[in-house]
N, CA, C and O atoms as a GROMACS GRO file, in nm:
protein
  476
    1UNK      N    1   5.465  -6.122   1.527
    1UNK     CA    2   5.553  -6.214   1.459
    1UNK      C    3   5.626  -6.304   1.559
    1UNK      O    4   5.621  -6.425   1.541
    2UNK      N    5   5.716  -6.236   1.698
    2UNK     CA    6   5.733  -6.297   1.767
    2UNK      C    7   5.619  -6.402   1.793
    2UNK      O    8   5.660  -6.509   1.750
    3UNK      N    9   5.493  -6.417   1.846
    3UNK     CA   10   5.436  -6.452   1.937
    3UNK      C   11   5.398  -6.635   1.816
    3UNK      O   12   5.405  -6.753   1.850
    4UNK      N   13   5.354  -6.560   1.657
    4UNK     CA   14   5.356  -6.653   1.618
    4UNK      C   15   5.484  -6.763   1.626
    4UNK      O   16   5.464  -6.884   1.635
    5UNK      N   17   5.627  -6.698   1.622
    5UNK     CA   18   5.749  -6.784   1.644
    5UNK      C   19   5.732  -6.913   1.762
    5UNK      O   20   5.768  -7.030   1.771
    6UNK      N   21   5.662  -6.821   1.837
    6UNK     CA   22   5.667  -6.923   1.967
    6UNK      C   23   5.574  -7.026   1.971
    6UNK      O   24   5.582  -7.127   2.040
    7UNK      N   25   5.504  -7.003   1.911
    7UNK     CA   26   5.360  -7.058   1.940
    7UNK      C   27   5.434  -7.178   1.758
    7UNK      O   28   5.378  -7.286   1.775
    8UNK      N   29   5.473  -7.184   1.696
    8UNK     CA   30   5.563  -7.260   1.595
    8UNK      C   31   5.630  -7.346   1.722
    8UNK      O   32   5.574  -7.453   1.747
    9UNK      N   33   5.721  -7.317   1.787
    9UNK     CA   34   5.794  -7.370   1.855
    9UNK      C   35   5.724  -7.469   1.981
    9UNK      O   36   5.772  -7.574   2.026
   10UNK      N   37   5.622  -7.414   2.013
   10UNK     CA   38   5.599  -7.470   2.122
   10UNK      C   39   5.511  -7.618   2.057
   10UNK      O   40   5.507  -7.722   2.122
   11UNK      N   41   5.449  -7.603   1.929
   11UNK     CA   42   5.381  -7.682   1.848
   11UNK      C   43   5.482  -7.804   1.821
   11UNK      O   44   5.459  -7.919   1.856
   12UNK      N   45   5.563  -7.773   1.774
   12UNK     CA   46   5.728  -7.895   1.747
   12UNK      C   47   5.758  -7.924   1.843
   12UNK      O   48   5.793  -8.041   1.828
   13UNK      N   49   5.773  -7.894   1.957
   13UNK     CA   50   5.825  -7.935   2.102
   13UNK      C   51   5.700  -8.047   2.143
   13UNK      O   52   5.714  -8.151   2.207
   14UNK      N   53   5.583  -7.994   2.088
   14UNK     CA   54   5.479  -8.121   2.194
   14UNK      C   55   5.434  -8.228   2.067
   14UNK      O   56   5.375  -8.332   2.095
   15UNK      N   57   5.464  -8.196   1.940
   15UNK     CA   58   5.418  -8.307   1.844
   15UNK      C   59   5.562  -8.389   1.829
   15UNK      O   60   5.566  -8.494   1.765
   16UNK      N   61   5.696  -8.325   1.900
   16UNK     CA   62   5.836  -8.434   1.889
   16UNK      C   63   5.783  -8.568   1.939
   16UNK      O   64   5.756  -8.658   1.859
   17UNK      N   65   5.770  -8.579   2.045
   17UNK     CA   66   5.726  -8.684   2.103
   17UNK      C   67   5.617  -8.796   2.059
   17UNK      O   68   5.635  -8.918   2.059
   18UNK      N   69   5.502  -8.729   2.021
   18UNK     CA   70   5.432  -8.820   1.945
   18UNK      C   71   5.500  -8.918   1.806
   18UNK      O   72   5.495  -9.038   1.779
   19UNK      N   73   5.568  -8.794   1.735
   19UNK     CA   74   5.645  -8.867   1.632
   19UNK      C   75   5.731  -8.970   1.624
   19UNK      O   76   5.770  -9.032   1.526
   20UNK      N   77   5.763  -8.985   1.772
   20UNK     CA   78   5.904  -9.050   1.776
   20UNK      C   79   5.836  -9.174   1.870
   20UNK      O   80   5.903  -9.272   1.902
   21UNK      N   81   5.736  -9.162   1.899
   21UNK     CA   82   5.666  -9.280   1.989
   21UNK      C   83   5.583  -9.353   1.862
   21UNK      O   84   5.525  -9.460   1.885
   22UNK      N   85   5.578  -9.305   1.752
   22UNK     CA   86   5.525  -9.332   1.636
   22UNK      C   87   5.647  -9.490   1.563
   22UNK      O   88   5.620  -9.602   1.520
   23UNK      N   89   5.752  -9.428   1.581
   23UNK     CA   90   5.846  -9.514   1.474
   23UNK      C   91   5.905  -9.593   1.580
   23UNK      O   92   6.027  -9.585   1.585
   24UNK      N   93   5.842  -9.678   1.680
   24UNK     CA   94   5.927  -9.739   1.813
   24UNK      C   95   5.875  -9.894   1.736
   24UNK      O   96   5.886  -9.994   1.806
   25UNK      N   97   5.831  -9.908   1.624
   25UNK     CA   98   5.797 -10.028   1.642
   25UNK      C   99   5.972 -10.107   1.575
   25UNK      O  100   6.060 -10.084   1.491
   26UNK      N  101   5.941 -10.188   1.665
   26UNK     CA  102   6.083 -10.325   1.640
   26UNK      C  103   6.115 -10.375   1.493
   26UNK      O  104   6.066 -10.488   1.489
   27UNK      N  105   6.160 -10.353   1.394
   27UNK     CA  106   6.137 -10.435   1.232
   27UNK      C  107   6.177 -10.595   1.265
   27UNK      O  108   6.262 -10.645   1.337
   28UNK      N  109   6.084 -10.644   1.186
   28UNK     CA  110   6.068 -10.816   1.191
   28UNK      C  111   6.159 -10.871   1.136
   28UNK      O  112   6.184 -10.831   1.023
   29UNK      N  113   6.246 -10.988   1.196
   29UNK     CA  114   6.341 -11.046   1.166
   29UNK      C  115   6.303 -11.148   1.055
   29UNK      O  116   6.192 -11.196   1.032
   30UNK      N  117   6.397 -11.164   1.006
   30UNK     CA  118   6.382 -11.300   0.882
   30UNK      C  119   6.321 -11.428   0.898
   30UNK      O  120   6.244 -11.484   0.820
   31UNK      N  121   6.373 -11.476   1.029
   31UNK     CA  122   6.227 -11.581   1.107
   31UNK      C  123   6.141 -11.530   1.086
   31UNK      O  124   6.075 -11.592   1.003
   32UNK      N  125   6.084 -11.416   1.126
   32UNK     CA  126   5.925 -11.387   1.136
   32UNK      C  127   5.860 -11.370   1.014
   32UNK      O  128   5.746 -11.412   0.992
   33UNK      N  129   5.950 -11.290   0.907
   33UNK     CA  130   5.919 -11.315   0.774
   33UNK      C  131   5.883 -11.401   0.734
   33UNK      O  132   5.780 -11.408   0.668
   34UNK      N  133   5.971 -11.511   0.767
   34UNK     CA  134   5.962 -11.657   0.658
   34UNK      C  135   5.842 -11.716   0.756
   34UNK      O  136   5.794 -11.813   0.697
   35UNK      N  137   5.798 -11.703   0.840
   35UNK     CA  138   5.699 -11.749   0.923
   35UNK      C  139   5.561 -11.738   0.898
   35UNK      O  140   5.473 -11.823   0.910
   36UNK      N  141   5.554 -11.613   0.860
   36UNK     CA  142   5.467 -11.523   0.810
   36UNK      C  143   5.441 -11.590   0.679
   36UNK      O  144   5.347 -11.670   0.668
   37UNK      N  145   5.530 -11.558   0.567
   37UNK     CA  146   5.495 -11.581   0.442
   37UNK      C  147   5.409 -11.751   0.439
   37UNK      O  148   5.299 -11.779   0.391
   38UNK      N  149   5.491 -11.824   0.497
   38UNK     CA  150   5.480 -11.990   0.538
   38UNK      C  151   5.332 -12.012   0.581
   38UNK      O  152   5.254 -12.103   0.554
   39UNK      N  153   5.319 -11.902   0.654
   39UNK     CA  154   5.135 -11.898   0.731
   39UNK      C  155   5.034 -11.869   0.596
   39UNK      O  156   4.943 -11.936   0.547
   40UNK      N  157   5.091 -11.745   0.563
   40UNK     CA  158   4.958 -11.706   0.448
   40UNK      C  159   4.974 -11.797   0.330
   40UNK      O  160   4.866 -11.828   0.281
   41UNK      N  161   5.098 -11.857   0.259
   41UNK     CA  162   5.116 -12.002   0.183
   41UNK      C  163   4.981 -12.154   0.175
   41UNK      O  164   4.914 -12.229   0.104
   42UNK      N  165   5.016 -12.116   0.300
   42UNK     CA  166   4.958 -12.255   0.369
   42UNK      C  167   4.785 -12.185   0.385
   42UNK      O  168   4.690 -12.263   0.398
   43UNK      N  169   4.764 -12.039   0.381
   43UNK     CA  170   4.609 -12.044   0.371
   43UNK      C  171   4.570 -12.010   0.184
   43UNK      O  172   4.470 -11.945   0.153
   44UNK      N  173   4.646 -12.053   0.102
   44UNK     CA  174   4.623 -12.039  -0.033
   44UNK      C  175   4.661 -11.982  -0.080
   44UNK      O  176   4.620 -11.980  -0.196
   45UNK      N  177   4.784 -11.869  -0.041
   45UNK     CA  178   4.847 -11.770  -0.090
   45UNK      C  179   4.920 -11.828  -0.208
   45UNK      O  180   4.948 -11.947  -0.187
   46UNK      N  181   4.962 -11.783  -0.327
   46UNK     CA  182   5.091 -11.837  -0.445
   46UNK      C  183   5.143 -11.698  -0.466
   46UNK      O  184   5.079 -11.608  -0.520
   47UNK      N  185   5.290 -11.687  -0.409
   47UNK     CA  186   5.323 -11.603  -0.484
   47UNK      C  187   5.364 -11.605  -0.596
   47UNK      O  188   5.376 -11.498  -0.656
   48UNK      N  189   5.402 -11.739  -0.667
   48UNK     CA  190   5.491 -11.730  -0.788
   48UNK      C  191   5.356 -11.736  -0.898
   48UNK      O  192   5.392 -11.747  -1.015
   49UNK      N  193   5.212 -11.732  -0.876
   49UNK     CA  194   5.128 -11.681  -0.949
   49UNK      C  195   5.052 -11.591  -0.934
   49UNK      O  196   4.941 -11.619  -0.979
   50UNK      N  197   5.061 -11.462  -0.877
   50UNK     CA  198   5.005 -11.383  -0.838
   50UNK      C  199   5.038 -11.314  -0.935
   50UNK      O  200   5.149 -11.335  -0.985
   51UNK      N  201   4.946 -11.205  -0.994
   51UNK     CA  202   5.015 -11.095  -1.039
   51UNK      C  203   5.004 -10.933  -1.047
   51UNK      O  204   4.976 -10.895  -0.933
   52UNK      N  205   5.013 -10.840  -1.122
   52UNK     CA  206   4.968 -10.724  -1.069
   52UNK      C  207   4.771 -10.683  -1.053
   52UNK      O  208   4.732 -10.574  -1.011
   53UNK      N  209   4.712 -10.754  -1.079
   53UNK     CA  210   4.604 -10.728  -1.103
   53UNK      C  211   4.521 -10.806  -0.976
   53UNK      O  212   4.436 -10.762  -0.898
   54UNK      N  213   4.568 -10.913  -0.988
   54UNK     CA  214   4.477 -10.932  -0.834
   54UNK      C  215   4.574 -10.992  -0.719
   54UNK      O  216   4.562 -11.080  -0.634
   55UNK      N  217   4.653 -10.922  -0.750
   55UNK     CA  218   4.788 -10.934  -0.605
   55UNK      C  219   4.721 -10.890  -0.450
   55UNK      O  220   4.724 -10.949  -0.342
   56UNK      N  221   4.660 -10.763  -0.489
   56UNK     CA  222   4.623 -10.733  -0.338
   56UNK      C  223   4.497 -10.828  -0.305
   56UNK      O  224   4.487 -10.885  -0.196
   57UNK      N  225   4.430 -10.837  -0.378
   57UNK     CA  226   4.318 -10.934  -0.343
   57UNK      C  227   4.342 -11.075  -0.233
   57UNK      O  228   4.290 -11.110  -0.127
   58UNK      N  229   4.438 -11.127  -0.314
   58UNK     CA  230   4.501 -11.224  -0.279
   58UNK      C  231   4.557 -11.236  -0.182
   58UNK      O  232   4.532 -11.336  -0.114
   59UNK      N  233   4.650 -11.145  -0.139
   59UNK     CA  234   4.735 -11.159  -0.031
   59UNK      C  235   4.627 -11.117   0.064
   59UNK      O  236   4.586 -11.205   0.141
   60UNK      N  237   4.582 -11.018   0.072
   60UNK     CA  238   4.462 -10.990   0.126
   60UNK      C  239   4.360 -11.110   0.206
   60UNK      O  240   4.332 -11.106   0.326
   61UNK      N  241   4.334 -11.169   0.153
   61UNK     CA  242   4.189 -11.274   0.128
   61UNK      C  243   4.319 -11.385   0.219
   61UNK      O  244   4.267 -11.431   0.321
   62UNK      N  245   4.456 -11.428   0.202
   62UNK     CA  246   4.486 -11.497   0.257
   62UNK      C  247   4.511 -11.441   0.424
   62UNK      O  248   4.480 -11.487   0.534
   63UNK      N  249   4.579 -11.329   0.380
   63UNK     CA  250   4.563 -11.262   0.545
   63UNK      C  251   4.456 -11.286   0.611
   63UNK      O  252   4.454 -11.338   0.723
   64UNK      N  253   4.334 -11.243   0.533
   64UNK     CA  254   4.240 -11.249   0.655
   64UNK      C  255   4.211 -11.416   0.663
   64UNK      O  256   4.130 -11.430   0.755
   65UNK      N  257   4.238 -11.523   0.615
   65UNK     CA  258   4.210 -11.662   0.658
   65UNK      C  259   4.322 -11.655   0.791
   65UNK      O  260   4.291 -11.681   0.907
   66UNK      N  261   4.468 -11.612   0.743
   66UNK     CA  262   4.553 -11.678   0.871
   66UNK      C  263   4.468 -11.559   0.990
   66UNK      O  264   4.464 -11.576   1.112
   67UNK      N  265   4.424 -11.474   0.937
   67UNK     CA  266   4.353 -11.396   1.129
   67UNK      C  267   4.243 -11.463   1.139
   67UNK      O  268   4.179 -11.376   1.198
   68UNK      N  269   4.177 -11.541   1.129
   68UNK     CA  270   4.066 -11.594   1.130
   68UNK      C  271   4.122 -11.738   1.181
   68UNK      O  272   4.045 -11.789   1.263
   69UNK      N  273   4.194 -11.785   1.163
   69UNK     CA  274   4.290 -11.914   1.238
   69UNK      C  275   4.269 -11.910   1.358
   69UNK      O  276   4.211 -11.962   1.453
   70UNK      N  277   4.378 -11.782   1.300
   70UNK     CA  278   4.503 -11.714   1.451
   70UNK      C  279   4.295 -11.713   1.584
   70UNK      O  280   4.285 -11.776   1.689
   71UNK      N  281   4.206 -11.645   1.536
   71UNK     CA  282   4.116 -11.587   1.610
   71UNK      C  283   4.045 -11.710   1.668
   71UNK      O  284   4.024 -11.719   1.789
   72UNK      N  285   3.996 -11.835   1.554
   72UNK     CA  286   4.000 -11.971   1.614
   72UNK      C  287   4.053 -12.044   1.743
   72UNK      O  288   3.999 -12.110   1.832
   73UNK      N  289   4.222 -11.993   1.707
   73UNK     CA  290   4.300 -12.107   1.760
   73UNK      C  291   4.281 -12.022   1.927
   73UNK      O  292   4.302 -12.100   2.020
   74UNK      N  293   4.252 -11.906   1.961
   74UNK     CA  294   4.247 -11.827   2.042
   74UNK      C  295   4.109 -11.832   2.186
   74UNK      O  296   4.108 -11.842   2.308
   75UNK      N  297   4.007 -11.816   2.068
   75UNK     CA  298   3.860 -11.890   2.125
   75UNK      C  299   3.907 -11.976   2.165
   75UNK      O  300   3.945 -11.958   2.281
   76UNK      N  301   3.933 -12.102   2.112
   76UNK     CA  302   3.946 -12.251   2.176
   76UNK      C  303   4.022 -12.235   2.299
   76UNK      O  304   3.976 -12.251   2.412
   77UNK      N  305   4.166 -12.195   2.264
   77UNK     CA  306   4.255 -12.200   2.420
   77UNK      C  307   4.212 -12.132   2.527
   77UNK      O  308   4.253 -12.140   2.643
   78UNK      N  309   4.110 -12.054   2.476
   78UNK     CA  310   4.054 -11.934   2.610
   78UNK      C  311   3.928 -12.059   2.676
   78UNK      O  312   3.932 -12.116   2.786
   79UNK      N  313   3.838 -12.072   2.583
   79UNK     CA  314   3.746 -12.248   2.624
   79UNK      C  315   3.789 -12.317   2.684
   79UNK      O  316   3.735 -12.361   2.786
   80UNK      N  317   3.947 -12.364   2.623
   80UNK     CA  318   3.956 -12.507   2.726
   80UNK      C  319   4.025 -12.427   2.879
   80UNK      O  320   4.000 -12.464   2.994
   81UNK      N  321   4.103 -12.326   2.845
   81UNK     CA  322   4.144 -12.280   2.999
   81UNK      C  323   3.989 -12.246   3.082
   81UNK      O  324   3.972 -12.263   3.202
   82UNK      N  325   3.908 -12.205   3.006
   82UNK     CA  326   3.783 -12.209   3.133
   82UNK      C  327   3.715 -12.351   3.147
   82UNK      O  328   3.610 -12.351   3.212
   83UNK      N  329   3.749 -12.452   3.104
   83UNK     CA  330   3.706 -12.539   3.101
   83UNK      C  331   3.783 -12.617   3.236
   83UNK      O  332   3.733 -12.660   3.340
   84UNK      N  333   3.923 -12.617   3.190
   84UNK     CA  334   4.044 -12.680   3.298
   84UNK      C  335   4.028 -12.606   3.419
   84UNK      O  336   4.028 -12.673   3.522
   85UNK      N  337   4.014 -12.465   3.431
   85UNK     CA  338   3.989 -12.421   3.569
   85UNK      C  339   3.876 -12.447   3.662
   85UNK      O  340   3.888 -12.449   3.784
   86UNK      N  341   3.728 -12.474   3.572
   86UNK     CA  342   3.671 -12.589   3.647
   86UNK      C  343   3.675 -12.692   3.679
   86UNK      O  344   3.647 -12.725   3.794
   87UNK      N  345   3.714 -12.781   3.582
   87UNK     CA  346   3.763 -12.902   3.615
   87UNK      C  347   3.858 -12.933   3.726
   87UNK      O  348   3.844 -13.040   3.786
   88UNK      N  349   3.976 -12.830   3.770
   88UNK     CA  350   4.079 -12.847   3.872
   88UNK      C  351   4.034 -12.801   4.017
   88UNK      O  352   4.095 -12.844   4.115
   89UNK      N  353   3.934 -12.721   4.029
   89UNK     CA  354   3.887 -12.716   4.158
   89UNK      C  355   3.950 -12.570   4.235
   89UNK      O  356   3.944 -12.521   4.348
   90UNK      N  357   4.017 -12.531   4.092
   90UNK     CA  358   4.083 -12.350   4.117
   90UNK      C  359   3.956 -12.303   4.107
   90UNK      O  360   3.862 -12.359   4.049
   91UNK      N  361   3.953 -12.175   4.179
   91UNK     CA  362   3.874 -12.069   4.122
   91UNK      C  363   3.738 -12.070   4.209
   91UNK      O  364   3.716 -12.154   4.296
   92UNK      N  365   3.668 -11.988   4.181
   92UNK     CA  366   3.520 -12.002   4.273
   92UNK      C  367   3.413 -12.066   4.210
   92UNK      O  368   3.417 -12.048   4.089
   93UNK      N  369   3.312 -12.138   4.250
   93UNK     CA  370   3.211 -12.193   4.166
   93UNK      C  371   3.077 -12.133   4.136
   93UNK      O  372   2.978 -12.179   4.078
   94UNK      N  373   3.110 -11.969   4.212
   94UNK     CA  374   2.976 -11.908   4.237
   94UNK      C  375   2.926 -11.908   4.390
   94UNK      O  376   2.919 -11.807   4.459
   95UNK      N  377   2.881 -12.072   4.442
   95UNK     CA  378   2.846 -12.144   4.468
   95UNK      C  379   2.852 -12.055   4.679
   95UNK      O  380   2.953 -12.085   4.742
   96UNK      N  381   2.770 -11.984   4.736
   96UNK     CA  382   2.831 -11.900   4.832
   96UNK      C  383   2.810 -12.020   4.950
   96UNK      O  384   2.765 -12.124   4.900
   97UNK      N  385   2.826 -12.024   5.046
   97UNK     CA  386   2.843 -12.067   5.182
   97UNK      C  387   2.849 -11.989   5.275
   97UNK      O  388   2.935 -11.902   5.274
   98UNK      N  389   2.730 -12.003   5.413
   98UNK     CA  390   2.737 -11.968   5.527
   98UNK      C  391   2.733 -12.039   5.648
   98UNK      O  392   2.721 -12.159   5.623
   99UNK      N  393   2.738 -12.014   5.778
   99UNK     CA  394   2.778 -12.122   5.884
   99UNK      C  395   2.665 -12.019   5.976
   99UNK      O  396   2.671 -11.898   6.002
  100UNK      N  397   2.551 -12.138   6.016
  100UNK     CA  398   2.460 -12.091   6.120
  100UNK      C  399   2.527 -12.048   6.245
  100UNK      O  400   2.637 -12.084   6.287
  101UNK      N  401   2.437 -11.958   6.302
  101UNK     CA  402   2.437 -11.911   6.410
  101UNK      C  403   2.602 -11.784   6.457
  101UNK      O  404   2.625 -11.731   6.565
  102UNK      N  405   2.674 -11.776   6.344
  102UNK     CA  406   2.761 -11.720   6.328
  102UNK      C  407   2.740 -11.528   6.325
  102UNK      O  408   2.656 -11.498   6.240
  103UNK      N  409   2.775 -11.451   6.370
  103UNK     CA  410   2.749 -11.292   6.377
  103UNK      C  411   2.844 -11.265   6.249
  103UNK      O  412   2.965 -11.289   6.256
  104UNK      N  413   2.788 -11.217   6.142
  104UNK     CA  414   2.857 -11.165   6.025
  104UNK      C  415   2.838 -10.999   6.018
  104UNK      O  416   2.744 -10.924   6.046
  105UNK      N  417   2.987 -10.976   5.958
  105UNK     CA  418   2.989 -10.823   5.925
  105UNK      C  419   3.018 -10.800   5.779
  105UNK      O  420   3.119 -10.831   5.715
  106UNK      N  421   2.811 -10.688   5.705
  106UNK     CA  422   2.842 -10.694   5.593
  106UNK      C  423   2.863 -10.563   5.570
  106UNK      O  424   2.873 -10.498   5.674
  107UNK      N  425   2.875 -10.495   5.462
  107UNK     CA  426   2.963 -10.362   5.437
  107UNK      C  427   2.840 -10.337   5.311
  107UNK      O  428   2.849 -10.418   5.219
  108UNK      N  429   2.736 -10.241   5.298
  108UNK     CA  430   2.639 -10.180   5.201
  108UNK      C  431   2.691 -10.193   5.105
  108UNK      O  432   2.677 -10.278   5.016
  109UNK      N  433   2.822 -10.023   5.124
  109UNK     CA  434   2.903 -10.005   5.043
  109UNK      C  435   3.010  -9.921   5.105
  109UNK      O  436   3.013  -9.903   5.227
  110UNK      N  437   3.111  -9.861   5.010
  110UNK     CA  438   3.215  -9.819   5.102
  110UNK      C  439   3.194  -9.684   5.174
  110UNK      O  440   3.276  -9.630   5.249
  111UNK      N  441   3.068  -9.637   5.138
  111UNK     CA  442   3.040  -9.468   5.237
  111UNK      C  443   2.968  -9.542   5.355
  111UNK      O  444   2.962  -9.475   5.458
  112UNK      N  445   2.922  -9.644   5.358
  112UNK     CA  446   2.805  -9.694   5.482
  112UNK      C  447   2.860  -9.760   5.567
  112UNK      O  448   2.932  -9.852   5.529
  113UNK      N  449   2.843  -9.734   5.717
  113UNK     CA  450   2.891  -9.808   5.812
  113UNK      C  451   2.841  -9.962   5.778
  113UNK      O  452   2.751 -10.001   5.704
  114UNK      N  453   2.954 -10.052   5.879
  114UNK     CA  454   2.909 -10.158   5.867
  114UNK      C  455   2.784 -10.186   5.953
  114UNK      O  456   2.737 -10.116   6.043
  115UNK      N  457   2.730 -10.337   5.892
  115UNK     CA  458   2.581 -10.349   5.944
  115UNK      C  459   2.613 -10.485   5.980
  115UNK      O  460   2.685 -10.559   5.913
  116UNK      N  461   2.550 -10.522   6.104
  116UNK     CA  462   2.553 -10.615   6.155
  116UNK      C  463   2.413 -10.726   6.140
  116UNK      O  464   2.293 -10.701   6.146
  117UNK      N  465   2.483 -10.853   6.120
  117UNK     CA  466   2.363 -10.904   6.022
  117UNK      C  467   2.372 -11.040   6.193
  117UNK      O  468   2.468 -11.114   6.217
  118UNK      N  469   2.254 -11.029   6.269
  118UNK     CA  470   2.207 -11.113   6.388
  118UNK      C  471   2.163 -11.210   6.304
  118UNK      O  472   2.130 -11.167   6.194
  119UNK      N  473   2.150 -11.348   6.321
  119UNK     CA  474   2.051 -11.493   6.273
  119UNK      C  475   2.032 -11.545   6.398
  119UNK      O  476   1.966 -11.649   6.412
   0.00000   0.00000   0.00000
């Protein structure tokens, strides 16, 4: 009986933590609300005609248009930033370069001595 007590106890002691790392999320302020509602509005949402029967549908079907935006608008900015980082002359082009007659030191890998590459 003891042993089950403990073995109770020791179970609540290591699932506290999970629980409580569970409810850390922040509640959304009234901006974000009205932000929100304003987003799924604007992808066809009505609330003042919705009703119990195809409410979830609805809100639903508009959610997934504003993530499908949101996932749009995301692709693109990730495109044009790889686009602008070529264009600016950041970054590598691939493109390797070597200088004749130069003694280079290349490395296999990290268990292998280095190897000396003569031209």
């Amino acid at each position: 009986m003891k042993a089950l007590i403990k073995a109770v106890a020791l179970a609540v002691v290591l699932v506290a933590p999970v629980v409580s790392f569970a409810q850390s999320n922040e509640p959304l302020t009234r901006a974000q609300v009205r932000d929100q509602l304003i987003q799924v509005e604007k992808a066809g949402y009505n609330p003042a005609t919705s009703n119990d029967y195809d409410y979830p549908a609805n809100i639903q079907a508009a959610e997934a248009r504003v993530a499908a935006e949101h996932a749009d608008a995301q692709t693109a900015t990730a495109q044009n930033t790889a686009t602008q980082a070529s264009a600016s002359g950041y970054g590598s082009n691939g493109n390797g370069t070597s200088q004749v007659g130069v003694r280079t030191s290349t490395t296999v890998s990290s268990y292998s001595p280095p190897i000396s590459n003569a031209r």
